[in-house]
N, C-alpha and C positions, 0 to 999 in steps of 0.2 A: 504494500500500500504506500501511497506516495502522497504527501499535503504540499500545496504551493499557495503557497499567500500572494496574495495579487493588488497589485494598486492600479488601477488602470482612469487615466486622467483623459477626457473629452477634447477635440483638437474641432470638433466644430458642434455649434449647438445639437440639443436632444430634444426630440418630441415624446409627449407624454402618446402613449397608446390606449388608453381605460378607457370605455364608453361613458359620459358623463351621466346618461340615462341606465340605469341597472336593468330595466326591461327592456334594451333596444330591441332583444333578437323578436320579443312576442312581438314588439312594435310593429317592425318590420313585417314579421307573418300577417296582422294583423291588418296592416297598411294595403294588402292583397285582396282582400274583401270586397265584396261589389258594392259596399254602403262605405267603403270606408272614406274618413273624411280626407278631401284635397288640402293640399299644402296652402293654397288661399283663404282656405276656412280654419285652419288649424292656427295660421298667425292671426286671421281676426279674434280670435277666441281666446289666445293665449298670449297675444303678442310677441313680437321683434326676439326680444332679448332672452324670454321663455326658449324660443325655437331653439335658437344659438345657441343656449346653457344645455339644452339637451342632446345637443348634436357635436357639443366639443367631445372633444378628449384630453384625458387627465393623466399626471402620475399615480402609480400606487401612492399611500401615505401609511408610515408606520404608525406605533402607539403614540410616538410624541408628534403625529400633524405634519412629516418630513416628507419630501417626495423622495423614492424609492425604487427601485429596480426590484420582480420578485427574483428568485433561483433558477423558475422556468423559463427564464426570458432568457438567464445567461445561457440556458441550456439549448435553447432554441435557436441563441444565432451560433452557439456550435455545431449544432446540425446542418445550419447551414453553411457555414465555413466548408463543415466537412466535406456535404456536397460538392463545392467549386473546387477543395482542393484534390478531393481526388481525382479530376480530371487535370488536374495541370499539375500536376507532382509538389505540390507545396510549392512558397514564396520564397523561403530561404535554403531548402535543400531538397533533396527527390526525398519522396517517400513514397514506400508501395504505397496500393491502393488498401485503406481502410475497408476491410465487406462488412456487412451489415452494422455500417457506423451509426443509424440513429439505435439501435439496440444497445451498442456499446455505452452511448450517451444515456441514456436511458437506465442502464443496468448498473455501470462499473465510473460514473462521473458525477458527484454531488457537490452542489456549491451552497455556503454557510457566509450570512451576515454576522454581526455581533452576535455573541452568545449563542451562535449554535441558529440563527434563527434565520425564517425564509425572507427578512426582509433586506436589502440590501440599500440603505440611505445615501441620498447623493452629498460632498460637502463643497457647497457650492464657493469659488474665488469669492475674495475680499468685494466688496461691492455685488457682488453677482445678484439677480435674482430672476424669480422666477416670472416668465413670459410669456406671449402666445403668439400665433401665428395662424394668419389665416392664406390657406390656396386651393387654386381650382382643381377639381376634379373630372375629369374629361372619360365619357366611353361611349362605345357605339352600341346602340342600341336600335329595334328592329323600328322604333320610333325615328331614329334617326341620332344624331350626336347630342349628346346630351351634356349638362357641364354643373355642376354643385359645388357651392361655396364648403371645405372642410377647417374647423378652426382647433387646434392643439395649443397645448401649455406647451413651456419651449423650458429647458435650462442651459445654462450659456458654456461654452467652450471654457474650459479650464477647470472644470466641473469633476471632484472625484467622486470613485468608486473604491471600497475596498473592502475584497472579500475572500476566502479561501474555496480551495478547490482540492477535494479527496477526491483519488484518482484509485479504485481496487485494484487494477490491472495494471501493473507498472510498465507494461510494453504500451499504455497508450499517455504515456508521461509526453515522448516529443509531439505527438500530433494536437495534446492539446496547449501547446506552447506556440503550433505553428498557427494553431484556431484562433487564439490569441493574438497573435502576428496579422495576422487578417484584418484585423478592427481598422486598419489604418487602413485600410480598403472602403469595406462594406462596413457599417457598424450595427448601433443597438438601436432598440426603438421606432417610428414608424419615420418613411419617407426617405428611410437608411438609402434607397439608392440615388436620390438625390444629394448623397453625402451628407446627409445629419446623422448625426448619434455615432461617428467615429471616434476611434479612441488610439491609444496607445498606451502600453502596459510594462511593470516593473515588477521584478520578486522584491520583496520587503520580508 
């Protein structure tokens, strides 16, 4: 078994990903309904600001009200590191291909906040705080192209993280070091391919 403690610091702003509304998915289903009410009727009814607070997205927040990264999220963009790196042999050196790498992640990969816990708080630069951002969302549809306002909480580049990572399987010590290495790539959080939520990381 193998523990690496990780500090990994933000190189360009982070979007929160949480639905602001806890019910979106019934919403959603629900929005499907041949009564259901249009998007015109719902802001007369609930107004401007109602709509927007339900349709942002948010950081987790621990016990003390912090914005947060959970365990699964770091887990998740290790899955997907792993995917891109196994076709391109890793950033810094070949490495075979990982098989059945969301398994291994899954099985033999666990990450811990303070005290053992699944939260992982962000500690934001001297000044920093916390933001938002709003942009378009563009898809084609049988309707024809369609475009939605998306608005996300942001936290700003210089932004840490620090959390440890037990690793069972010590033969997957380098690959997740190169997953890791990645961040400076693709990172964490939503709208990651437009280059938000990168990162770069240290042992401590």
């Amino acid at each position: 078994m193998k523990e690496l403690n990780v500090k990994a610091t933000l190189i360009t702003d982070i979007l929160g990903s949480q639905p602001g509304d806890p019910e979106l998915h019934s919403r959603f289903i629900a929005s499907k309904a041949p009564d259901a009410m249009k998007m015109e009727e719902e802001i007369a009814a609930m107004g401007v600001e109602a709509i927007e607070e339900r349709s942002m997205t948010y950081f987790h927040r621990d016990k003390n009200g912090d914005p947060c990264l959970m365990d699964y999220q770091i887990k998740g963009f290790f899955k997907s590191a792993a995917k891109v790196l196994n076709k391109i042999g890793g950033t810094e050196e070949k490495l075979e291909k990982l098989k059945a790498f969301k398994q291994a992640v899954d099985l033999y990969v666990f990450i811990y906040g303070d005290n053992d816990s699944r939260f992982i708080p962000f500690k934001l630069p001297e000044g920093g705080k916390i933001g938002s951002i709003q942009r378009p969302l563009r898809a084609s549809t049988m309707q024809g192209e369609r475009i939605t306002l998306a608005t996300s909480e942001t936290l700003p580049a210089g932004s840490e993280l620090y959390f440890k990572i037990v690793i069972l399987d010590d033969s997957l010590l380098k690959y997740v070091r190169e997953w890791l290495d990645y961040g400076k790539y693709n990172g964490l959080g939503q709208w990651r391919n437009a280059s938000y939520g990168r990162f770069t990381w240290e042992e401590v």
